[in-house]
C-alpha positions as CSV (number, residue, x, y, z in Angstrom):
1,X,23.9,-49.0,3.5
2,X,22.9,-45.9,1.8
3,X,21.7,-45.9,-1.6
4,X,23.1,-42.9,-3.7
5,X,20.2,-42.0,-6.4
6,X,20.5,-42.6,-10.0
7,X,20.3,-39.1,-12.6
8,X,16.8,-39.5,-13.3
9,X,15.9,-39.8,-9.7
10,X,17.8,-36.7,-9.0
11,X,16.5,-34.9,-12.2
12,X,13.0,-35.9,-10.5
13,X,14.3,-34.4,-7.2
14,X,15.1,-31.1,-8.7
15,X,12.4,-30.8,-11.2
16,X,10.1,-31.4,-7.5
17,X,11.7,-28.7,-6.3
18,X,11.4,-25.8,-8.9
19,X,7.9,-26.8,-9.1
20,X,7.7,-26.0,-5.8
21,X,9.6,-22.6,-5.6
22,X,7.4,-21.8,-9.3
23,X,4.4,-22.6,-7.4
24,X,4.9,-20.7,-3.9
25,X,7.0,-17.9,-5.3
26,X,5.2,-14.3,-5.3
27,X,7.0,-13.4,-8.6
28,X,6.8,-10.2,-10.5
29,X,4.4,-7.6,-9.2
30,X,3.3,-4.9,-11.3
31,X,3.9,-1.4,-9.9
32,X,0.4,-0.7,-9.1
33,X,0.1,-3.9,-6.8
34,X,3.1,-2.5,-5.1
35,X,1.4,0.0,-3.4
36,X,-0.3,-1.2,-0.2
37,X,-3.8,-0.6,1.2
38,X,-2.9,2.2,3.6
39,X,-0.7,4.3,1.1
40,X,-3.6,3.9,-1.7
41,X,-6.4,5.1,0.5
42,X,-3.9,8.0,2.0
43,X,-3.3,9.1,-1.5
44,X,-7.0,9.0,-2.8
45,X,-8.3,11.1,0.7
46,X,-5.0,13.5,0.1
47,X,-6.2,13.9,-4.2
48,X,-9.8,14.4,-2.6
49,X,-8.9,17.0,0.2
50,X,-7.3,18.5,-2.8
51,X,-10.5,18.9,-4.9
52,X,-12.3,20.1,-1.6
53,X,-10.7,23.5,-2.0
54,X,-11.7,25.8,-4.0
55,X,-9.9,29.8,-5.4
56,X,-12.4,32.5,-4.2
57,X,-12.7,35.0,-7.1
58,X,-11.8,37.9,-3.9
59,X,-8.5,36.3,-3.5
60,X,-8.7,33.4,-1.1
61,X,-10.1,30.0,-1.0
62,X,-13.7,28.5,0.3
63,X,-13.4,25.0,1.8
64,X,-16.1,22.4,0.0
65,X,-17.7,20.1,2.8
């Protein structure tokens, strides 16, 4: 026969188990850690190709390499 747990056993159970979900859980993530790998090194070369150019005093613009 089946034994049906007592209210501390199952207050032990749950307790186990929001441990578990506290412990494994990714929770909050500032907005600068959303941004992955790929899309921060895209944005730093795309600011960079940015600075590369330069306004020519005559009117148009002079590359940087």
């Amino acid at each position: 026969m089946d034994r049906i747990p007592d209210r501390d056993e199952a207050a032990a159970i749950a307790a186990a188990l929001e441990r578990f979900v506290a412990e494994t859980s990714q929770g909050y993530v500032e907005e600068a850690e959303r941004i992955g790998p790929w899309q921060r090194a895209a944005l730093s070369e795309g600011v960079r190709a940015k600075a590369s150019v330069l306004q020519d005093p005559q009117g148009g613009l002079k590359w940087l390499s």
